[in-house]
N, C-alpha and C positions, 0 to 999 in steps of 0.2 A: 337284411335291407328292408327298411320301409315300405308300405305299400305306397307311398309317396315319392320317397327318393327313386324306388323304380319308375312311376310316371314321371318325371324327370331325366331320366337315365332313356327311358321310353320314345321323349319328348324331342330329346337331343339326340339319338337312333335316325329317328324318323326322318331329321332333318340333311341328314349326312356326315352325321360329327364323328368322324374317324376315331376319336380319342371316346366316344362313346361305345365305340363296336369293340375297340380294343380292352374296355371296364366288362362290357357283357360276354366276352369273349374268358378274360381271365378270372371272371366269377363263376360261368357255368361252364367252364371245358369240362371241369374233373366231374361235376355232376353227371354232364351228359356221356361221361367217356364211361363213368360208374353201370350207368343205364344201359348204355351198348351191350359192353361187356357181357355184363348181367344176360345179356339173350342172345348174343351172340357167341360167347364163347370163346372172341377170338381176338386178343391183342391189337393187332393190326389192323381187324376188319374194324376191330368199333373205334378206334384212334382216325381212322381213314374216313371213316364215316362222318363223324364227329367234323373235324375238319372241312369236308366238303359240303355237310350243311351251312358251318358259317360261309366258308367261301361263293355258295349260291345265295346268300342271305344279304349277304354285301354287298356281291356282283347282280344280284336282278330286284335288290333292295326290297327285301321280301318283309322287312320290321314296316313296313310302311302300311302295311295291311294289318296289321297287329291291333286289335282292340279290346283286349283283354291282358292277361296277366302276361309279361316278357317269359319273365319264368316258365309258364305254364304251356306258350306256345312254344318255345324251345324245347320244355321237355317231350310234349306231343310231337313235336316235328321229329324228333331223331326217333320218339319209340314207334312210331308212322314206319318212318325209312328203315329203322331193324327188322319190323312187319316184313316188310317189303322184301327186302335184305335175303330173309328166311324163305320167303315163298321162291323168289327164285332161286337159290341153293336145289328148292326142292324137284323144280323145274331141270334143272340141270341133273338134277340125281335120276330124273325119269329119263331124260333124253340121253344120258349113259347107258343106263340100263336096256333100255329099245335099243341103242345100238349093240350095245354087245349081245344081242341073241343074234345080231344078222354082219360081226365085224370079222375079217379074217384074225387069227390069233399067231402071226407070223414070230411069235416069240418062242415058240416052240417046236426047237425044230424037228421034235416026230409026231407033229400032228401037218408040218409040209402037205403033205398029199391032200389031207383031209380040209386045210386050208386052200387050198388048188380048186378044189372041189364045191367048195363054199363059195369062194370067190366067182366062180363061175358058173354057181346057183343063182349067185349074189346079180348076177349082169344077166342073167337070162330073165327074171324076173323084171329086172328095170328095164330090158326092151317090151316087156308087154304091157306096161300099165303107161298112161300117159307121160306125153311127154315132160309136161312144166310139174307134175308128181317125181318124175325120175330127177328134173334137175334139180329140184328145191331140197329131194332127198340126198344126192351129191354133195350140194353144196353143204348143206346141215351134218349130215353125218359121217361123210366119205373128206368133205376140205375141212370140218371141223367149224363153219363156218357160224354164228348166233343166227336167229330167227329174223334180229332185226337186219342184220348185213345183207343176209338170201335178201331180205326184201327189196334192200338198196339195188342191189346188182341186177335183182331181176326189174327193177322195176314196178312191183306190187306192192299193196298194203300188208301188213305184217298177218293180216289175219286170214288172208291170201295163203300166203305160206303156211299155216298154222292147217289149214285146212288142206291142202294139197301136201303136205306131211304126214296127214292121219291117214287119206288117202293111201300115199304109198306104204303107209305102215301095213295096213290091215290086206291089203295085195302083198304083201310079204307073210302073213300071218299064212295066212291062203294058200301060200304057192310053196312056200317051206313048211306049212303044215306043225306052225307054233299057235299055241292058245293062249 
């Protein structure tokens, strides 16, 4: 495509022309699905991804800021949200791993006892460190809950929680005597 016929295609974007988003839509899926893929690894994550940027592109009519190449900002926008995409993966790979040094292992059952024991290492601990640390720690990694939900429920900024998490972490580090 022309650098022209896209400032047209651009032009007609910008304006709300349906049968426009549908031309940009079926020209760069496969590129940007290529792109995903490519750093993601994962079938369904980059098809899903792919997908929900046009759907926020349409829905909060995001081409309308566009002043540069269609192209160019579509390809940055999805390889932007794989960025993203990755770092929280890796976020979540950390917040596993903190939990499992302090989660009972109830799947095994002749480690029972030593689960018992854990678990109520696990609650004497969180009576002694404050309070809104024990709940946010609960809610995080006892209900399974995201960082941003704790915040919903409790009421606090996400970075509220973020820090009353490390909190209860490092009183856990302490008191169970992990490094």
């Amino acid at each position: 495509m022309s650098q022209e016929e896209e400032k047209i295609l651009l032009s007609r974007l910008q304006s709300g022309d349906a049968t426009a988003f549908k031309t940009v839509f079926d020209r760069y899926f496969k590129l940007l699905y290529t792109e995903a893929y490519y750093r993601l690894k994962d079938d369904k994550e980059a098809e899903d991804l792919v997908q929900d940027f046009f759907i926020e592109c349409w829905e909060r009519q995001l081409f309308r800021s566009i002043t540069s190449s269609l192209k160019y900002y579509c390809y940055q926008s999805v390889r932007n949200r794989c960025i993203n995409r990755l770092e929280h993966r890796k976020v979540q790979q950390r917040r596993t791993d903190q939990y499992s040094l302090v989660a009972p292992r109830d799947y095994e059952p002749a480690n029972k006892m030593e689960n018992n024991e854990l678990r109520d290492q696990i609650e004497k601990v969180l009576e002694t460190i404050p309070t809104e640390s024990a709940k946010v720690f609960r809610l995080s990694y006892m209900e399974e809950h995201k960082r941003k939900e704790v915040a919903g429920i409790l009421g606090v900024s996400e970075n509220t929680v973020k820090t009353q998490l490390a909190r209860a972490l490092r009183h856990f580090r302490e008191k169970l005597h992990f490094k």
